[in-house]
C-alpha positions in Angstrom: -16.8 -2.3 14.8 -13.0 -2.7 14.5 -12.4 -6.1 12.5 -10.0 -8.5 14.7 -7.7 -10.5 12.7 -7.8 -14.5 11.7 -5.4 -16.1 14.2 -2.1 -17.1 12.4 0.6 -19.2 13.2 2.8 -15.9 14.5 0.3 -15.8 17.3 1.0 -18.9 18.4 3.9 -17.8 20.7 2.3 -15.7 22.9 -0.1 -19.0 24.6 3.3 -21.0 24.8 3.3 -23.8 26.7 4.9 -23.3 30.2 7.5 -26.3 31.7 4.7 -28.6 33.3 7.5 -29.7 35.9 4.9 -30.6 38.4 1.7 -30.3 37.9 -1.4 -31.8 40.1 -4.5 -33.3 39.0 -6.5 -29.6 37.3 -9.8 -28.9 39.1 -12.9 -26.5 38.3 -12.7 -25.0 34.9 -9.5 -26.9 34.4 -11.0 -30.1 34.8 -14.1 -29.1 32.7 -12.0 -28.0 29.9 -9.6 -31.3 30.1 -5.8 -31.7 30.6 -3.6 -29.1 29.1 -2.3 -30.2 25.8 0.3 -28.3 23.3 -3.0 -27.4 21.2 -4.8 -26.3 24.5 -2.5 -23.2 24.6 -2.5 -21.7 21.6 -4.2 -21.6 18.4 -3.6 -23.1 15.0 -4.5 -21.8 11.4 -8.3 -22.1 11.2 -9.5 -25.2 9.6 -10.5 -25.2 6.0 -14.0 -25.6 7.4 -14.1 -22.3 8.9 -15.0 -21.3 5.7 -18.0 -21.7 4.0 -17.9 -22.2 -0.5 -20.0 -19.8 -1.4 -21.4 -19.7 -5.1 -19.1 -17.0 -7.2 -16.4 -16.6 -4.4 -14.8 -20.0 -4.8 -11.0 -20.0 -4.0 -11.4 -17.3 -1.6 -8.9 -17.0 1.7 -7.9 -15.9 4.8 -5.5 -12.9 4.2 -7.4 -12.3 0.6 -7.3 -14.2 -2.4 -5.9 -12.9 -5.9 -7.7 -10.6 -8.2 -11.2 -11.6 -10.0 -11.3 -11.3 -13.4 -12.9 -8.2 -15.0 -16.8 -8.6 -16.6 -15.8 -7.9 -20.7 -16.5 -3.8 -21.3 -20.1 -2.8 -21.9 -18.7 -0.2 -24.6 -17.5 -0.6 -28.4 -13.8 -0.5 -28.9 -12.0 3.0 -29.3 -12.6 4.5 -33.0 -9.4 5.7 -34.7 -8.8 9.5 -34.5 -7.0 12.1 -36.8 -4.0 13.6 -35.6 -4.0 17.1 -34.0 -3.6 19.6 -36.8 -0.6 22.0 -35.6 1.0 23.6 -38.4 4.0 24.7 -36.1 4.9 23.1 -32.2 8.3 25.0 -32.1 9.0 27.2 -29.2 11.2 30.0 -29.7 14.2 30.7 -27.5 13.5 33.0 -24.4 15.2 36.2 -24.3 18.3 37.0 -22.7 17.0 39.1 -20.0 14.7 36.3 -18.8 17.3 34.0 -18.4 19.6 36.2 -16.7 17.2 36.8 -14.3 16.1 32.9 -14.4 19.8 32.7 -13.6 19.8 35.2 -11.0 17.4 33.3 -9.0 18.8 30.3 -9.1 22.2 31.5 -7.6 20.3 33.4 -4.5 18.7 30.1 -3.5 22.4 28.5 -3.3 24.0 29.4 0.3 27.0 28.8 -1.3 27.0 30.0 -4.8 28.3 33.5 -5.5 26.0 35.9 -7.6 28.6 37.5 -9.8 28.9 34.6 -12.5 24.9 35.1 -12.6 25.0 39.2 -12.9 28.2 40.2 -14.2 28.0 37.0 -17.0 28.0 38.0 -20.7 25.7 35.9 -22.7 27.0 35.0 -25.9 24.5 32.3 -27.3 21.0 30.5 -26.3 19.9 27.8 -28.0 16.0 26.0 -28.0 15.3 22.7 -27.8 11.9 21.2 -27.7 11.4 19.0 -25.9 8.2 16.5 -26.3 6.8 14.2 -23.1 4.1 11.6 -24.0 2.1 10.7 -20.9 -0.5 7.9 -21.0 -3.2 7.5 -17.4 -5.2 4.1 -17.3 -7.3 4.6 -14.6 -8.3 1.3 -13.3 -10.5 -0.7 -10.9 -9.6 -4.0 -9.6 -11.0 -6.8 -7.0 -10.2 -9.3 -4.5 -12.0 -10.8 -1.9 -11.1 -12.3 1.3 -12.1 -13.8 3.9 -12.9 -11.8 7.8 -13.9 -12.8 10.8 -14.9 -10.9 14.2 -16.2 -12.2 17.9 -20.0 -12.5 17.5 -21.7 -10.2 19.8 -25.5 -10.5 17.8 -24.3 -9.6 14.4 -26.7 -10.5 11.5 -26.0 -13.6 10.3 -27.5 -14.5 6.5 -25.4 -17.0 5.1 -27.4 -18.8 2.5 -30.2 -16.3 2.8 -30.3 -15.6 -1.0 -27.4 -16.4 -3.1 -24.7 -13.5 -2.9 -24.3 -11.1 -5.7 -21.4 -11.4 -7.8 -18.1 -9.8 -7.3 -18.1 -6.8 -10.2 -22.3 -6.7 -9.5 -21.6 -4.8 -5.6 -21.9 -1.3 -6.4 -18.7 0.6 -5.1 -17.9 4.4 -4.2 -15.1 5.1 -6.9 -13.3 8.4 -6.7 -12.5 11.1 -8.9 -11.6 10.1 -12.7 -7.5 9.3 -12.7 -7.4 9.7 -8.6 -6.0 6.6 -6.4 -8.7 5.1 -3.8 -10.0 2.1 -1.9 -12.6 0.7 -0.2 -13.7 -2.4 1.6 -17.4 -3.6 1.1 -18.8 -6.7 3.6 -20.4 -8.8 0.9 -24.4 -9.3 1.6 -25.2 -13.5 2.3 -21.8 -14.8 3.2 -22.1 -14.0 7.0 -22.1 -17.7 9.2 -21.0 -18.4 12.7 -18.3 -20.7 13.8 -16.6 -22.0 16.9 -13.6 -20.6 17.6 -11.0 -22.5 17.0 -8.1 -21.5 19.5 -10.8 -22.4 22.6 -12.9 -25.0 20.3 -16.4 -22.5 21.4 -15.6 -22.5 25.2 -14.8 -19.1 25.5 -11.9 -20.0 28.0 -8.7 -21.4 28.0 -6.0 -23.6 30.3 -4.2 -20.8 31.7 -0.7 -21.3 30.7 1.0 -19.9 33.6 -0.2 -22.6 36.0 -1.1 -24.9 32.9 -4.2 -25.5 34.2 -3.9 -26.1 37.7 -4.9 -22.7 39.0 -2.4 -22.8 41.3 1.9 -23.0 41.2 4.7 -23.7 43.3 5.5 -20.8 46.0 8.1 -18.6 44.7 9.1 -18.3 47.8 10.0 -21.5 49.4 10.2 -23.2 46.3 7.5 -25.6 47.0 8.9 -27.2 50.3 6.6 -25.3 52.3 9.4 -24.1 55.0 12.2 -21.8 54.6 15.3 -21.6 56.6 15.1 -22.4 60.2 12.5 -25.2 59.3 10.5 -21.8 59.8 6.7 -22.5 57.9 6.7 -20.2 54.9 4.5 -17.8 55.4 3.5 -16.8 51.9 1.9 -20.0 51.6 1.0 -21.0 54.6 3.3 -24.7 54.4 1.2 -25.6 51.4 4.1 -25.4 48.9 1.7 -24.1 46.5 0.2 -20.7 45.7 -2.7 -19.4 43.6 -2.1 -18.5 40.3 -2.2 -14.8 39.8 -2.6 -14.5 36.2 -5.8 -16.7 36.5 -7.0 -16.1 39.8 -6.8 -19.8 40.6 -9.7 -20.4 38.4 -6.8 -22.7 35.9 -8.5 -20.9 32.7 -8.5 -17.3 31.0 -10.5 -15.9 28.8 -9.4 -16.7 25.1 -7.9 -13.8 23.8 -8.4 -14.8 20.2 -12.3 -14.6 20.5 -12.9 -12.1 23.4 -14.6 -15.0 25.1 -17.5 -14.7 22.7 -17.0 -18.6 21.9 -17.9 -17.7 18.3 -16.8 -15.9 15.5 -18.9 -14.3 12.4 -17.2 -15.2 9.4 -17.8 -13.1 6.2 -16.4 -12.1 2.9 -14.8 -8.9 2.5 -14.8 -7.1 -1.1 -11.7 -5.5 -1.6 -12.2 -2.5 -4.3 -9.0 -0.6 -5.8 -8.8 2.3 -8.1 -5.5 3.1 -9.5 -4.4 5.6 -11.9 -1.2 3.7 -14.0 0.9 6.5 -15.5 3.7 6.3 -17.8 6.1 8.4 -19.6 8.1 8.8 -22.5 10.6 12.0 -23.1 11.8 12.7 -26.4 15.8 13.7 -26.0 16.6 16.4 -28.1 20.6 16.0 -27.4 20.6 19.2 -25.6 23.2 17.5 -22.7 20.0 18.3 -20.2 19.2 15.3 -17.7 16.2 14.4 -18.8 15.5 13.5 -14.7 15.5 17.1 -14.3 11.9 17.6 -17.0 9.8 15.2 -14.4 9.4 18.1 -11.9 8.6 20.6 -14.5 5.5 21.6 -17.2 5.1 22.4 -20.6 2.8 23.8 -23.1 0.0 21.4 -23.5 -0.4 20.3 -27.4 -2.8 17.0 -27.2 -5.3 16.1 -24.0 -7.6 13.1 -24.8 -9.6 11.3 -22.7 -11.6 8.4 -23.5 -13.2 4.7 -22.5 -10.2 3.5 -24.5 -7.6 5.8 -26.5 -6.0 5.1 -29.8 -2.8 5.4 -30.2 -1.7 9.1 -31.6 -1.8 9.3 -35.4 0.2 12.2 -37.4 2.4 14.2 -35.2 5.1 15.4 -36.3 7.6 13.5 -34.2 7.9 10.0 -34.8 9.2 9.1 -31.6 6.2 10.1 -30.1 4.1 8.1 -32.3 5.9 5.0 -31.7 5.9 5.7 -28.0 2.3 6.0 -28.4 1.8 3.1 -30.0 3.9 1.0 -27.4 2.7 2.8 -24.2 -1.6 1.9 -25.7 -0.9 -1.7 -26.9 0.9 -3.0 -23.6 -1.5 -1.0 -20.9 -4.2 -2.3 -22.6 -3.1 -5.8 -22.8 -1.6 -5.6 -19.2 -4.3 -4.0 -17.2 -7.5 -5.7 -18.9 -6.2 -9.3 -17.7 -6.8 -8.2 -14.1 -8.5 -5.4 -13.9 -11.4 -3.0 -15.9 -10.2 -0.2 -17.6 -12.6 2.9 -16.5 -10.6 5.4 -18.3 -7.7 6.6 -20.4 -6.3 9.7 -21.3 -3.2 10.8 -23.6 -1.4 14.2 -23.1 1.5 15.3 -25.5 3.6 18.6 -24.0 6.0 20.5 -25.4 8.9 21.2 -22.9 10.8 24.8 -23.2 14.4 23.9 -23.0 17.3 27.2 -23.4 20.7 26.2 -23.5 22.8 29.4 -22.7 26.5 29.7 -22.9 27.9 32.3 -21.0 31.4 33.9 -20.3 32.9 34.8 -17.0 36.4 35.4 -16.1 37.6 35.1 -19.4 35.9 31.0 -19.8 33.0 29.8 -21.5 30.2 27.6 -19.1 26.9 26.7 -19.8 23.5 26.6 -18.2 20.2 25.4 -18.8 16.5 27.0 -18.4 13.6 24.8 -19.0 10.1 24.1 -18.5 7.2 26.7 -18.2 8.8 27.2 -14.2 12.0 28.6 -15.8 13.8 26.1 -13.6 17.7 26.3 -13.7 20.2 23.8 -14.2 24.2 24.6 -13.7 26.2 21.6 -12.8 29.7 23.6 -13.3 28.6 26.7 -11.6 31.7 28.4 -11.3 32.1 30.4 -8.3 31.0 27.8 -5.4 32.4 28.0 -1.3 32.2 25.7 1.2 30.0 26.4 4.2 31.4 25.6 7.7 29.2 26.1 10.8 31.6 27.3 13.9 
């Protein structure tokens, strides 16, 4: 059943109040329901008694509430590691011929870039970088509750049944390890009926057309009753008056906030959201590559750990890494417990291929890049360029 949203104050608009410039004494449903009022017409923000304080779910509100605190982690603390053992990370430079041909394809993908720097180029040095990226995933899972409420058409209702069970106790669906998801759980024992508020549990409402006569001046003669020649208007018959069409001359409508259900059931939703927090850190190696370009690409994988809670990396090589490491655990950790439980971390070190080639062509010197296990191009001064015109 398709949940129908808590009435708000930007609803209040569409039951305006209409220009009561005459307006006779309300009959039928009109006079059962009383004389039209401003708060007749349209609905206010639910009273604070519309909700029920239930135990565990105190603060809870319309619209949803802030996150609930974690449960403290049913596991021991992460144990220190060694360091991987590598004896040597360095990758050597790729050979001319690949990245000519690296080269080669990256000037047939440009409509407007000439292939002869790319084939008829001489080589004359390529350089290796290496490149390291650090890359720290805390998957996490985080709650919030708020409050729903729908037109009761026979729901269950078992508020106060049996206490409800706590927040972080309501087993949820979670997705794969380090993959985004949500889900929304009604929670069991928090489901009560109330009057609704915008008709106050009558199921109808002063039609605001007519407010609440069920009937209107004649658009025609204005309400005289006669039109020119002293002729009797015939769309209403002398009367002045005519029914109203938008109520049928009944002076009420059906509230549109509770389907004319009079009540509402009122419940708490659980609000369950797994997200996986990545973060990197790219070692420059002052090779004059972007480092925006090495985002889009992969390297060769030298460390993958996954665990309830990493340590930070211990004995690599690079010390930039290690202190990126360090940084990265201590604030993800301290961040994401506060408002949320830590399911899972993992830890990935890769070493990025980066070639820096300098090549000659008519007689001057320009330089290119290949990186990343793609063999992805870079040329910023690409040196025989056209402009495209369409005719």
């Amino acid at each position: 059943m398709e949940h129908q949203p808590i009435a708000s104050d930007s609803q209040n608009d569409k039951y305006g109040v209409a220009n009561p410039c005459y307006a006779p004494a309300a009959t039928g449903t009109a006079a059962m329901l009383g004389p039209p009022t401003a708060e007749s017409y349209g609905p206010s923000a639910p009273p604070a008694t519309m909700f029920d304080s239930m135990p565990g779910y105190e603060g809870t509100v319309a619209g949803g509430g802030g996150f609930l605190p974690p449960p403290m982690p049913a596991y021991p603390g992460p144990q220190p590691t060694p360091g991987p053992e590598q004896p040597n990370w360095n990758i050597p430079s790729i050979s001319e011929d690949t990245a000519r041909e690296a080269f080669m394809l990256f000037a047939s993908s440009k409509c407007c870039y000439s292939s002869a720097p790319a084939k008829d180029g001489v080589i004359i040095n390529t350089e290796a970088f290496n490149t390291y990226r650090y890359r720290l995933e805390t998957f996490t899972e985080s709650r919030s509750t708020e409050w729903r409420q729908e037109p009761y058409s026979g729901q269950t209702v078992d508020a106060y049944a049996q206490p409800p069970p706590g927040s972080w106790d309501i087993p949820a669906n979670s997705p794969s390890l380090f993959v985004d998801g949500r889900q929304c759980i009604r929670v069991p024992y928090t489901s009560s009926l109330k009057n609704c508020d915008s008709c106050v549990g009558m199921g109808r409402k002063p039609c605001k057309y007519c407010a609440g006569a069920g009937n209107k001046l004649c658009r025609l003669c204005n309400g005289y009753g006669f039109r020119i020649g002293f002729n009797r208007c015939y769309h209403c018959n002398g009367r002045g008056r005519e029914n109203c069409n938008h109520c049928n001359g009944q002076g009420s409508r059906m509230c549109e906030i509770c389907n004319g259900k009079r009540q509402f059931l009122v419940f708490k939703i659980l609000n369950v959201k797994w997200t996986n927090n990545i973060e990197d850190y790219i070692v420059e190696q002052c090779s004059g590559l972007q480092l925006k370009n090495l985002r889009k690409v992969s390297g060769k994988e030298l460390l993958k750990e996954s665990q309830p809670m990493v340590e930070p990396v211990m004995g690599f090589p690079d010390p930039n890494v290690v202190q990126a490491s360090q940084r990265l655990v201590n604030e993800h950790q301290g961040k994401y417990r506060q408002t949320s439980r830590i399911l899972r971390q993992r830890q990935t070190i890769e070493l990025i291929p980066v070639t820096k080639v300098a090549y000659t062509w008519k007689e001057e010197t320009h330089i290119y890049f290949v990186y990343g296990n793609e063999l992805k191009v870079s040329a910023d001064n690409y040196p025989a360029t056209c402009c495209c015109s369409v005719m």
